[in-house]
TIMARBA-56656 format. One line per 3 residues: number of its first residue (from 0); their letters; for each residue x, y, z of C-alpha. Coordinates in steps of 0.25 Angstrom, whole numbers. Layout:
% TIMARBA-56656
NUM	a	X:Y:Z ~ ...;
END
This chain:
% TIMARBA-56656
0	xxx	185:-185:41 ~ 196:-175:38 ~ 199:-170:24;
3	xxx	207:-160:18 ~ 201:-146:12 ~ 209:-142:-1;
6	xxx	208:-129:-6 ~ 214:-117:-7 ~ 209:-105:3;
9	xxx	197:-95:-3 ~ 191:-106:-10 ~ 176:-107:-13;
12	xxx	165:-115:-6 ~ 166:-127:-17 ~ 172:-140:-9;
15	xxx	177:-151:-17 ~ 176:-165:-11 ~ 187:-175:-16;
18	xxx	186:-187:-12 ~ 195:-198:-13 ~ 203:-186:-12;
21	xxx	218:-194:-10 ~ 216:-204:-20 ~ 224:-204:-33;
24	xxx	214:-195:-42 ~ 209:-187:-29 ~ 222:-181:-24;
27	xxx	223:-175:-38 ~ 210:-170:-38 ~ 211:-164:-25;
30	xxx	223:-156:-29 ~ 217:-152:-41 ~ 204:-147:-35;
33	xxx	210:-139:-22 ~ 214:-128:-31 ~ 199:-125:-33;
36	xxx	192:-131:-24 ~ 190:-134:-8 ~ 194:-148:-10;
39	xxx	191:-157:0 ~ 199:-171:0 ~ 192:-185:6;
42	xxx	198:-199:5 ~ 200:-211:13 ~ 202:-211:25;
45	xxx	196:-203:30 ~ 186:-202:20 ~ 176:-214:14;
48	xxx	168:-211:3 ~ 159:-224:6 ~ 157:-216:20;
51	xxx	142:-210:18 ~ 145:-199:28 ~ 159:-194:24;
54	xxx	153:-195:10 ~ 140:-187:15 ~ 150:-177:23;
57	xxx	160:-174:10 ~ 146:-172:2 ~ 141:-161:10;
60	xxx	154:-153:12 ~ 157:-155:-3 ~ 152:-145:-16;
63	xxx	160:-156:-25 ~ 164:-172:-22 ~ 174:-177:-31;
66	xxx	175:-191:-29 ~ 189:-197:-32 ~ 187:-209:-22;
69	xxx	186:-223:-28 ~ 189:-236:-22 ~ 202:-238:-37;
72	xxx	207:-252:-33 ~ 201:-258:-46 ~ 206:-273:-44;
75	xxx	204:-270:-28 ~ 188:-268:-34 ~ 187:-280:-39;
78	xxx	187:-287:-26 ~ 183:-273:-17 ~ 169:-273:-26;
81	xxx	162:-268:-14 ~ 171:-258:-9 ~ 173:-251:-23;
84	xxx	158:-250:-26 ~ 157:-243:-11 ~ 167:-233:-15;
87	xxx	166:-231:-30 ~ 152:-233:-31 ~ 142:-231:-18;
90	xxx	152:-220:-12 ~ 148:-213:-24 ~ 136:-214:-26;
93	xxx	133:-209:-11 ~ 142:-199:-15 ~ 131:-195:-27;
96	xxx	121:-195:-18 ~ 127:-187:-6 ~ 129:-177:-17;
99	xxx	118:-176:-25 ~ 111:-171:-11 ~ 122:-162:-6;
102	xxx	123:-156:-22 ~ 137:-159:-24 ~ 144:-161:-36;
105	xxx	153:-176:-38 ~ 165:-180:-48 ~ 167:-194:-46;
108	xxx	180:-201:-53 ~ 177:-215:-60 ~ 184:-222:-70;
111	xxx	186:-229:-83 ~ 182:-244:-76 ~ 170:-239:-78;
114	xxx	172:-246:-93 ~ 175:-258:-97 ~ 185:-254:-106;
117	xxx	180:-261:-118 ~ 178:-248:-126 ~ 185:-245:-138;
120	xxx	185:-230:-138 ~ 188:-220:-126 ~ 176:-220:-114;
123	xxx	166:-209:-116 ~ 157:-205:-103 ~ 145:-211:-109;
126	xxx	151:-225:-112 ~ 143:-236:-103 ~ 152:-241:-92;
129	xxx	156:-256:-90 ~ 166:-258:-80 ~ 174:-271:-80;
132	xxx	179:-271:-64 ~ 173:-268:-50 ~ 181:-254:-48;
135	xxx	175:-250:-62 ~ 160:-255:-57 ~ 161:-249:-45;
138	xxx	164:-234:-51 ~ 154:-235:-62 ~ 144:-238:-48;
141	xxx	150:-224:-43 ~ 147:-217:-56 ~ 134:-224:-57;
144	xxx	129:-220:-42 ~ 134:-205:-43 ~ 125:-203:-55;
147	xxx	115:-209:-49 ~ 115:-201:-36 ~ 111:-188:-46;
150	xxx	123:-181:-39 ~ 130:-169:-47 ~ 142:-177:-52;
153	xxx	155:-179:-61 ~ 161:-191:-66 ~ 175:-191:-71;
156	xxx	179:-205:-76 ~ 196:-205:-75 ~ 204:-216:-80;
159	xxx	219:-223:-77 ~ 222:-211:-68 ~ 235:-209:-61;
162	xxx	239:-199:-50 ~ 252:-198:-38 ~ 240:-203:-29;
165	xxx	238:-217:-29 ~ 242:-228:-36 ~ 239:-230:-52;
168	xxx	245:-235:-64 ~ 257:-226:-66 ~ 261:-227:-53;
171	xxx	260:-243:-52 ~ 266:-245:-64 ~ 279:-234:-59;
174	xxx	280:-243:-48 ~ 280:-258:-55 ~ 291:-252:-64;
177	xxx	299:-251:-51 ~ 302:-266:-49 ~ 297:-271:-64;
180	xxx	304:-268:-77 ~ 295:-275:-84 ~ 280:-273:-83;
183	xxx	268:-275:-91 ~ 257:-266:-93 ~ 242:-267:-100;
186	xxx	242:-261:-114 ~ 227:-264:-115 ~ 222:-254:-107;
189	xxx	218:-240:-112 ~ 217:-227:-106 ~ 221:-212:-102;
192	xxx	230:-211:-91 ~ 227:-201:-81 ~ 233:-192:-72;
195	xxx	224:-189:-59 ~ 230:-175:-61 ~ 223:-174:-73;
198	xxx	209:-180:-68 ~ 211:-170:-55 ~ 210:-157:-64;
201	xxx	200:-163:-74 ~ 193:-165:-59 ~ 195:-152:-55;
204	xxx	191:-145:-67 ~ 178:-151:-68 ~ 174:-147:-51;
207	xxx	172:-133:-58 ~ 164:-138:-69 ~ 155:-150:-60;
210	xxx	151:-159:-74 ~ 142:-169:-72 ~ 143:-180:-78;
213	xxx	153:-192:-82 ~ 167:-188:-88 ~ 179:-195:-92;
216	xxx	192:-189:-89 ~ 206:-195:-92 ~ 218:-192:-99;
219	xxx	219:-189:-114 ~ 224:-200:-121 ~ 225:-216:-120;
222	xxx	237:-226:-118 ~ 237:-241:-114 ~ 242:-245:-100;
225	xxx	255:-249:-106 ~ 258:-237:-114 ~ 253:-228:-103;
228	xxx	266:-238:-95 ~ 276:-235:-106 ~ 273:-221:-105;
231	xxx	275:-220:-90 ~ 289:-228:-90 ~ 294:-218:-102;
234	xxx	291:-206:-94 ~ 297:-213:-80 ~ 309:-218:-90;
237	xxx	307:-232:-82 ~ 314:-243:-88 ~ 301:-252:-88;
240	xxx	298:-262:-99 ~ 283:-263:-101 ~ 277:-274:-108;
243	xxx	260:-273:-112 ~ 252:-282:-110 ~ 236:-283:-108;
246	xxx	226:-282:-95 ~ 224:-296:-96 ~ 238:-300:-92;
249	xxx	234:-294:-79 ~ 229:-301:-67 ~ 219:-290:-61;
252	xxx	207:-290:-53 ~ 200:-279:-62 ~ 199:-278:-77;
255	xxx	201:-266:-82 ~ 196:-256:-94 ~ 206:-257:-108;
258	xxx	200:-245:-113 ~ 200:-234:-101 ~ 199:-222:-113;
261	xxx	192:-210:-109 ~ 184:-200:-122 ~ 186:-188:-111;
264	xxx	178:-177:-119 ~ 168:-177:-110 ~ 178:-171:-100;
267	xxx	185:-164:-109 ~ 174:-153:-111 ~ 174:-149:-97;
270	xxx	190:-147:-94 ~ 197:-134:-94 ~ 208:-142:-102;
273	xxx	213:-153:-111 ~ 215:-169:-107 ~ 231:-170:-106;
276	xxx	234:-182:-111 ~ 239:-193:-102 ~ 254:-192:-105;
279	xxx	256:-178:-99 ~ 250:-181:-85 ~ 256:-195:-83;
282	xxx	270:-190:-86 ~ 267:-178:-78 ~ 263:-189:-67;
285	xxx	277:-198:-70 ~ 284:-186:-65 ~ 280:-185:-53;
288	x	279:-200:-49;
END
């Protein structure tokens, strides 16, 4: 198995372990994090996380795991129950327990599909979860099995994240407005659009700090899908008509949370700075597609 160490030179003994380190959100934390730390990247292929071993080997060359590796493919999950419940959910908590014995310290990423959505007010870290999909059962496992491991850890819940790294909803919605001028998107899902830049530094902060714990992070602020859209084409100065219409209009193998809405103050407390809100890093990101 051959990774990449990234860190400047004279650095101190503390290795940081990032896996799912090539993914959307872990390239960005990767590059956040090598200012400061020995950073060490793992990802498929050449690493598995449901490998005991290479998950044993990372554990015991590691001061810190951050785990940004998820099986994401949310309709994919609901036919791929099994292989998203290894990844999200037993890799994990093996993860946990390799940990716990080797005294290392663990942020894991979940999500807001750890609710239902049903709620009519933003998400505190202490609401009960009640995921509606398999992907959003099989990250709840994963939170569940870290705690239960007795592991030192972190949870930081994101939510409608974006990033140049992988695919997401700007960039989907970018492409579609290639070859349709007329498209339709949800205005009855709610949430905080959120930069993977963004989450990367939040993540890197709090390796400094090592809270324990569950926290929400997302971007300040809430939009729908559609006006997130109408914002988006503005910006791009796309000549796009967009039309609203609901989630149920859709044909789609997962159900998804209405209200995504994360009460980050849990979070805020331990950050060196304030939230931005979301319209300054998507417009930042626009730029650069």
């Amino acid at each position: 198995m051959t990774s990449p160490t990234i860190g400047p030179a004279g650095m101190g003994e503390e290795k940081v372990a990032i896996l799912g380190g090539r993914g959307m959100l872990g390239c960005d934390v990767a590059l956040a994090c090598r200012q400061n730390h020995n950073t060490k990247v793992l990802d498929l292929p050449e690493f598995d996380i449901t490998d005991y071993e290479q998950l044993k080997d990372v554990v015991r060359d590691a001061s810190v795991v951050v785990n940004c590796a998820a099986y994401t493919d949310v309709d994919g999950a609901e036919s791929q129950v099994k292989l998203a419940h290894e990844v999200n959910a037993e890799a994990v908590g093996c993860l946990g327990s390799l940990a716990k014995g080797a005294g290392v310290w663990v942020l894991h990423i979940s999500t807001d599909f750890v609710f239902d959505g049903k709620s009519e007010r933003p998400y505190l870290e202490t609401d009960a979860p009640s995921p509606i999909n398999a992907y959003g059962r099989s990250k709840l496992a994963g939170e569940q099995l870290l705690i239960e491991s007795g592991c030192r850890h972190c949870i930081i819940r994101v939510e409608w994240t974006y990033g140049l790294h992988g695919d997401n909803f700007v960039t989907k919605l970018v492409r579609r407005a290639e070859t349709d001028r007329i498209l339709k998107v949800v205005d009855d899902q709610i949430g905080s659009p959120t930069a993977t830049t963004e989450a990367a530094k939040v993540i890197s902060m709090l390796l400094a700090k090592r809270p324990e714990g569950i926290f929400h992070f997302a971007s300040a602020g809430y939009v729908s899908r559609y006006e997130m859209a109408k914002f988006i084409f503005e910006r791009l100065a796309k000549d796009v008509e967009l039309l609203p219409c609901k989630s149920d209009d859709y044909v789609s193998a997962a159900v998804r949370p209405s209200n995504s809405r994360f009460d980050c103050g849990k979070i805020k407390a331990l950050l060196d700075e304030p939230i931005e809100p979301w319209e300054g890093p998507l417009e930042r990101f626009l730029r650069r597609l």
